[in-house]
C-alpha positions in Angstrom: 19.3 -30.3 -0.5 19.3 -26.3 -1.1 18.0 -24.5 1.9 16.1 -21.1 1.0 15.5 -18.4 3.4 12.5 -15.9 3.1 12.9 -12.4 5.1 9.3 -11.4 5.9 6.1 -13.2 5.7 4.2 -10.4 3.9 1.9 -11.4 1.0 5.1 -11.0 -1.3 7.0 -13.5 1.3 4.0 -16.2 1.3 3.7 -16.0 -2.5 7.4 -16.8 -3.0 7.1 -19.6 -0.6 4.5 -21.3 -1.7 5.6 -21.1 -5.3 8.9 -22.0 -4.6 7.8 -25.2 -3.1 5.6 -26.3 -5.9 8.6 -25.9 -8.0 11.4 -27.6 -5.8 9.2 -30.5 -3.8 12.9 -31.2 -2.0 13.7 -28.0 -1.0 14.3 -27.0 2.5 12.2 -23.9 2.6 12.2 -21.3 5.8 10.6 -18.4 6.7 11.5 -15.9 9.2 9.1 -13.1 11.0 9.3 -11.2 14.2 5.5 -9.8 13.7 4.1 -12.7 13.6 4.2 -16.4 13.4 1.4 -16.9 10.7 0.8 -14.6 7.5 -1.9 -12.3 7.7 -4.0 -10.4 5.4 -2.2 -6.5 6.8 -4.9 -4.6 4.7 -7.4 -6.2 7.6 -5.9 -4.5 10.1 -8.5 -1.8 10.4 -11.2 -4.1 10.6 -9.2 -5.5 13.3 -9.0 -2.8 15.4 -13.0 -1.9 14.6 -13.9 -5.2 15.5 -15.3 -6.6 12.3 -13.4 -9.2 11.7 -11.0 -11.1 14.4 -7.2 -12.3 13.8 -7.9 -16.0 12.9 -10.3 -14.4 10.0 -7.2 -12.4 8.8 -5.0 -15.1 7.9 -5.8 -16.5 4.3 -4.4 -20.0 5.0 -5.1 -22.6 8.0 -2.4 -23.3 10.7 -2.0 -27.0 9.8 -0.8 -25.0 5.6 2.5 -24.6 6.4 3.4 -28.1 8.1 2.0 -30.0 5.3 3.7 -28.1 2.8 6.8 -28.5 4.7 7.4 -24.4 4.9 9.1 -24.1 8.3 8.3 -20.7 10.4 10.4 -18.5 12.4 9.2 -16.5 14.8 12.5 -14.1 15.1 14.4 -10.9 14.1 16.9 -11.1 11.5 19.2 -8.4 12.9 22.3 -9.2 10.2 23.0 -10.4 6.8 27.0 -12.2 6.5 26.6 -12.9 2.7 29.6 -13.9 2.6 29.4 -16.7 5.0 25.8 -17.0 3.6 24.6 -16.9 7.2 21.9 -14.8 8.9 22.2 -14.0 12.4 19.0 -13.9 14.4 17.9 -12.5 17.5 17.2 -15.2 19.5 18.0 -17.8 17.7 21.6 -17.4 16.6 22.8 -18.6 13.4 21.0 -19.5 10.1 22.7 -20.4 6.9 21.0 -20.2 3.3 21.5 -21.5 0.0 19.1 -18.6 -1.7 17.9 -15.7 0.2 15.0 -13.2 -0.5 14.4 -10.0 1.3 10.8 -9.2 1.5 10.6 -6.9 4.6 8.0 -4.5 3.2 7.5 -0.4 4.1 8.1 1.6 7.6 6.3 4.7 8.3 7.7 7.8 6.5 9.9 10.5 9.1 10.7 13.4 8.2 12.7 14.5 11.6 10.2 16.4 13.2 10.9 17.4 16.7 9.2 15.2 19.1 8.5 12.6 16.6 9.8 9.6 18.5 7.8 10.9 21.4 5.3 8.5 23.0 1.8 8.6 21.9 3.5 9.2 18.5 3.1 6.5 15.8 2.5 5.3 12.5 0.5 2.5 10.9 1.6 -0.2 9.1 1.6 -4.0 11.0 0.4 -5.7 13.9 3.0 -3.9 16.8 1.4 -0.7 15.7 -2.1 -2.1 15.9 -1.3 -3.1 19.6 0.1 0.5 20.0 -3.0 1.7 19.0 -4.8 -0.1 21.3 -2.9 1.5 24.4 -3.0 4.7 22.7 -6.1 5.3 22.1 -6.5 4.6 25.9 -7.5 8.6 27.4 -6.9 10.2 24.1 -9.7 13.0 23.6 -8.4 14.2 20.8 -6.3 13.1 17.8 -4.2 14.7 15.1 -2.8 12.6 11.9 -0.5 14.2 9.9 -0.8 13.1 6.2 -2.9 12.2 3.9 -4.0 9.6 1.5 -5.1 5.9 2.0 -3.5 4.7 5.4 -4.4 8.6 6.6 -7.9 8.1 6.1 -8.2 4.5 7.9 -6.4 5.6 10.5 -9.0 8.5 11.0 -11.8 5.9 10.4 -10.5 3.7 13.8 -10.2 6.8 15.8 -13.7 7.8 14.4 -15.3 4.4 15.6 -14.0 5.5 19.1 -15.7 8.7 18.8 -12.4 10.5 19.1 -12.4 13.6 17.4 -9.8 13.7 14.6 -7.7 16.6 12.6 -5.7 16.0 9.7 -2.7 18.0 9.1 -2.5 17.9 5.0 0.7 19.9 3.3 -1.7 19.5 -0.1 -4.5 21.9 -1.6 -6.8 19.5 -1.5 -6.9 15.6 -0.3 -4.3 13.5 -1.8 -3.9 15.7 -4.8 -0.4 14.2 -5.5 -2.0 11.5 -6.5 -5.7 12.2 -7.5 -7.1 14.7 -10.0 -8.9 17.7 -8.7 -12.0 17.0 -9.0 -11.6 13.3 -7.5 -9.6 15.0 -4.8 -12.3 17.6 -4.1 -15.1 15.0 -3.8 -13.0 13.2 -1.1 -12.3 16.1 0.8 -15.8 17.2 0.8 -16.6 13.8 1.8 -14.0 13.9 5.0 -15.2 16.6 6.3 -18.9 15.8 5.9 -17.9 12.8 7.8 -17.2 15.2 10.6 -13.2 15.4 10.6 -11.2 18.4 10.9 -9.6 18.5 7.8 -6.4 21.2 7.7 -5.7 21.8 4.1 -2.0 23.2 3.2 -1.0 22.6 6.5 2.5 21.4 8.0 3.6 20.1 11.0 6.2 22.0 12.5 6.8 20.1 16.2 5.2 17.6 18.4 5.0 18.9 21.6 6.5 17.0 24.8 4.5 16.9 28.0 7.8 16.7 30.0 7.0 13.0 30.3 8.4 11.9 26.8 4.6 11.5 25.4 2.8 13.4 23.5 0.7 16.7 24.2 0.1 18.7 21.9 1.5 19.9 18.0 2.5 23.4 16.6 1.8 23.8 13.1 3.6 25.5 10.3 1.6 28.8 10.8 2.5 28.3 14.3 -1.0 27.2 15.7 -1.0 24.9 18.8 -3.7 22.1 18.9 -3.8 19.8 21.9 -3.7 16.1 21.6 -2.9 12.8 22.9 -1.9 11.0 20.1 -0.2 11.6 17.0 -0.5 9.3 14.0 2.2 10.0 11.4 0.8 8.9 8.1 3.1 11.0 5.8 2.8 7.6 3.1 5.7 4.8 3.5 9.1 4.1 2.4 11.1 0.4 1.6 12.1 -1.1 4.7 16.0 -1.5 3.7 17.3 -1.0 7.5 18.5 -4.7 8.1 20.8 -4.2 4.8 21.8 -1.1 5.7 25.6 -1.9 6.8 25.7 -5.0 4.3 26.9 -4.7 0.9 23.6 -5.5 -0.9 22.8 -2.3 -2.9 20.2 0.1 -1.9 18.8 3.5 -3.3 15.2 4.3 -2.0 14.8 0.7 -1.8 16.6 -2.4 -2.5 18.3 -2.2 -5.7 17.0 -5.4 -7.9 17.0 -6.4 -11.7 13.4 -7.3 -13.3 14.4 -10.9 -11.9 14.2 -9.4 -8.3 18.2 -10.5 -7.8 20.2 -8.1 -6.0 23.8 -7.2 -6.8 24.9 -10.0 -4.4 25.0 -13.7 -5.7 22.0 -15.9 -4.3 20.4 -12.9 -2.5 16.9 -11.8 -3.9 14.3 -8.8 -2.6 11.0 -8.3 -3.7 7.7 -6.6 -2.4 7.5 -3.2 -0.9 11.0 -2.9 -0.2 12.4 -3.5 -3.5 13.2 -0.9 -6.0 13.5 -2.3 -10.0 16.2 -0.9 -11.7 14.9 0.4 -14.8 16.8 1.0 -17.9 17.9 4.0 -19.7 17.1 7.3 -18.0 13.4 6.4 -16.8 12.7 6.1 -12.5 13.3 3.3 -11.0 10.1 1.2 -9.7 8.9 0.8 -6.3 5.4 -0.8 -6.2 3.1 -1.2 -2.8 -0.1 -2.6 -3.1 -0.8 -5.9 -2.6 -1.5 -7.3 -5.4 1.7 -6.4 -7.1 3.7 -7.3 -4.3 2.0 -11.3 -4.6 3.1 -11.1 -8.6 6.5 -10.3 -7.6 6.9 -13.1 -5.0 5.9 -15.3 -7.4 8.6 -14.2 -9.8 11.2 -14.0 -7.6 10.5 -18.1 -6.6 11.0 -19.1 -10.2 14.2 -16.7 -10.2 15.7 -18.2 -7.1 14.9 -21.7 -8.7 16.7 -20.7 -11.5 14.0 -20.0 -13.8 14.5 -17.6 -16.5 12.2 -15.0 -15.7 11.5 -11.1 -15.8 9.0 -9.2 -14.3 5.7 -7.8 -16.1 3.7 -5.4 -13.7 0.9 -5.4 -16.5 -2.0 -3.2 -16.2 -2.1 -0.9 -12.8 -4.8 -1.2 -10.7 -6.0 -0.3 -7.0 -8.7 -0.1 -5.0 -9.7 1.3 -1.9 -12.6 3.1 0.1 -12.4 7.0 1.5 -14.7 6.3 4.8 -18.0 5.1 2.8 -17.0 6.4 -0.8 -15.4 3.5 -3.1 -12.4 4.2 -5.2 -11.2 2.0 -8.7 -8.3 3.1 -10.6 -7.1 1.1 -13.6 -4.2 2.4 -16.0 -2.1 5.3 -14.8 -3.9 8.2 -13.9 -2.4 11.6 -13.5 -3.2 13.9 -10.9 -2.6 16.8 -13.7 -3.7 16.8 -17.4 -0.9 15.0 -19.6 0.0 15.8 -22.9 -1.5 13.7 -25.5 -4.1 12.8 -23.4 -8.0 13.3 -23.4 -9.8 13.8 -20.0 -13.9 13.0 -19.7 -15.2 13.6 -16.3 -18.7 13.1 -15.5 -20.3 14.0 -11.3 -23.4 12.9 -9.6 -25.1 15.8 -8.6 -24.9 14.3 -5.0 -21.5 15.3 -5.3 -20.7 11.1 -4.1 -20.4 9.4 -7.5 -17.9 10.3 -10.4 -16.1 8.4 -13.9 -12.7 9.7 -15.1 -12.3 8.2 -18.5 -9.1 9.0 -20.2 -7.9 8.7 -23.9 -5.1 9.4 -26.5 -6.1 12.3 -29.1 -6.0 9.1 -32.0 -8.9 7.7 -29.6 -7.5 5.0 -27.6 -8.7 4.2 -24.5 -5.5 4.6 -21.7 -7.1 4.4 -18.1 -10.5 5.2 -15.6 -11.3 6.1 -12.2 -14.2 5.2 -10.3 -15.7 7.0 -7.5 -18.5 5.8 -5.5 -19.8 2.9 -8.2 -18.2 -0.4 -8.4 -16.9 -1.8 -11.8 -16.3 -5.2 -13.1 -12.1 -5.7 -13.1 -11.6 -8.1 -15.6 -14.0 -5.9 -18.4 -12.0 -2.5 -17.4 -8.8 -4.3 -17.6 -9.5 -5.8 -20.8 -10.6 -2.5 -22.4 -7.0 -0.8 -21.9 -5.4 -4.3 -22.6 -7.1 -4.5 -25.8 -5.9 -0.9 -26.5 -10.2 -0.4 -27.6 -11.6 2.7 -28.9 -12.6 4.9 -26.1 -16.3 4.6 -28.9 -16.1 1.1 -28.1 -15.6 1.7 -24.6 -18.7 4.1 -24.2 -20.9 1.7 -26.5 -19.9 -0.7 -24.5 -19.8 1.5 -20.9 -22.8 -1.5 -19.4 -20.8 -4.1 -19.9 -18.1 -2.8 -16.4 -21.8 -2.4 -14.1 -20.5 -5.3 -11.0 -23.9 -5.1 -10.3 -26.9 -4.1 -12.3 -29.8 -5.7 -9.6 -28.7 -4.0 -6.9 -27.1 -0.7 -7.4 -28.5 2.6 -9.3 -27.1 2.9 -13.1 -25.7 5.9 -14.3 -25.4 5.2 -17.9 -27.4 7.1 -20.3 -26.4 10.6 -18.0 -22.9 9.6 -18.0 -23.1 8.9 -21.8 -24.4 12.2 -22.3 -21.9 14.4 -20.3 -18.9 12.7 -21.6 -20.3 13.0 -25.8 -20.9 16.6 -24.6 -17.1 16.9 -23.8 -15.8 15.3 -27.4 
């Protein structure tokens, strides 16, 4: 009977072990966390801390799952692979051998060596230890700073918000998240942040993190040299692969764990997927590192079938994400650049509130290539088919009702969104 061993139990970790057991009913299946014993749903985590929802409500499957599908759980640290032995060593547990082997140990908080950033009262925000963190850290803090921007920034400004504790974002951009976002998406959620109430420091570094000659936290200097006191530092400066337990092993790593569109590493039997793997693409194109969630749950399920030994390859399909800027709701679908691309057709239309905006995008021959949605919500499966179905962006405007989620309840837009964006062709 093979024995496979699953590193992480992250939504890419679950997928792959649930799949993997529908495929091989005889298999001895493990998996191995030192967060926690049970998967959770980590995107909850900031409804945790707010109190809106409570751990048992996080965890998509019931306790009683995992016995009756015979998926054993280890509540341990992996602290070394021996491939060669096909052995883990553990931290409490000692030794664990494997027939197949998949790495799924997610992202870590991005560093970028700033002095005093392993200071207490200093951290990131990512799982469950830095939720308890939080807890103790929030404890006498009058005043926070995050440095960084984008979608873990703002959530970690909306929990400090809920505790009425005044926050200021250090943000290296021009505008919020503008790497990522086009300008005038990236304006509207700025405006919106600092409507909100934060303190939101535009083209602004951090430079130091102060020590208060205890080892904690008192106070940061910025680029331009500016002191501002606080008692907690979050650094939300985006995330990187976690790749530190393969590190000093011979499994190859680049940003992330290197992987083939079958999520195998270079090592026989030894397989990585989620946020810490990075697909090697071919030709001259960038390799891919995906981390959302629903991408890493379509890679665990490949990488079952490929430790199986299904013949299988990766298709990331159609991109998509969604998320919410304090109250203001956020759809993406396609790629959208943050800058005009060649080729490529950019309709905007804006509320006049200044809360609502459509970013319809197509090719100068007329086909429809991607969207963004601001403030309204849109029906996936009709956005997703539009790009999918390479339509018209014609058909897409004639057709611009059919993405309302819901037409009872929420204002419609149509006809003065119709009307700008003709305007612009």
């Amino acid at each position: 009977m093979k024995h496979a061993v699953i590193i992480g139990n992250g939504v890419a970790g679950i997928t792959a072990a649930r799949r993997l057991r529908s495929i091989e009913p005889e298999w001895r299946i493990t998996v191995i966390s030192g967060e926690s014993r049970y998967h959770y749903s980590r995107p909850a985590l900031m409804y945790l801390f707010m109190g809106h929802m409570r751990y048992a409500d996080t965890k998509p499957f019931e306790d009683h799952v995992w016995e009756e599908d015979r998926i054993e759980l280890v509540r341990d640290w992996v602290i070394e692979i021996d491939a060669d032995a096909s052995t883990l060593h553990l931290h409490r547990s000692g030794k664990l051998g494997y027939d197949k082997l998949l790495i799924a140990t997610g992202s870590k908080s991005n560093k970028f060596g700033w002095p005093g950033q392993d200071l207490k009262r200093v951290q990131g925000l990512y799982d469950l230890m830095d939720l308890h963190q939080l807890h103790e850290n929030v404890r006498g803090t009058r005043q926070a700073v995050i440095v960084g921007g984008g979608l873990i920034g703002i959530e970690f400004g909306e929990m400090l918000h809920s505790c009425n504790i005044p926050v200021t974002f250090l943000v290296r951009e021009k505008s919020y998240w503008d790497n990522v976002l086009p300008a005038e998406e990236s304006a509207m959620v700025s405006r919106i942040i600092r409507e909100a109430g934060f303190d939101l420091r535009l083209e602004t570094e951090l430079k130091e993190i102060v020590d208060d000659g205890s080892g904690a936290a008192c106070a940061v200097v910025t680029g331009q040299g500016e002191r501002i006191d606080t008692q907690l530092v979050g650094l939300t400066a985006g995330v990187a692969p976690n790749t530190d337990l393969v590190r000093e092993s011979n499994i190859e790593t680049g940003r992330g764990i290197l992987v083939d569109w079958s999520f195998r590493t270079n090592v026989p039997n030894i397989f990585a997927a989620g946020d810490c793997a990075e697909i090697v693409t071919d030709g001259d194109g960038r390799n891919l590192i995906q981390q959302v969630w629903y991408t890493g749950k379509m890679q665990g399920k490949v990488a079952a079938e490929a430790m199986a030994g299904r013949d299988v390859r990766y298709d990331p399909g159609i991109w998509y994400n969604s998320a919410k800027f304090l109250d203001l709701e956020y759809q993406t679908y396609g790629f959208v650049s943050n800058l005009p691309q060649p080729g490529q057709v950019n309709l905007w239309w804006e509320h006049p509130s200044g809360r609502k905006g459509l970013r319809l995008i197509h090719s100068e021959t007329g086909e429809f290539l991607a969207m963004n949605i601001m403030g309204m919500r849109a029906r996936h499966k009709v956005c997703e088919g539009w790009i999918r179905d390479k339509r018209s962006i014609e058909f897409v405007l004639d057709h611009l009702e059919d993405a309302n989620f819901d037409t009872e309840f929420f204002e419609r837009h149509d006809p003065e969104i119709l009307e700008t964006v003709r305007s612009q062709m």
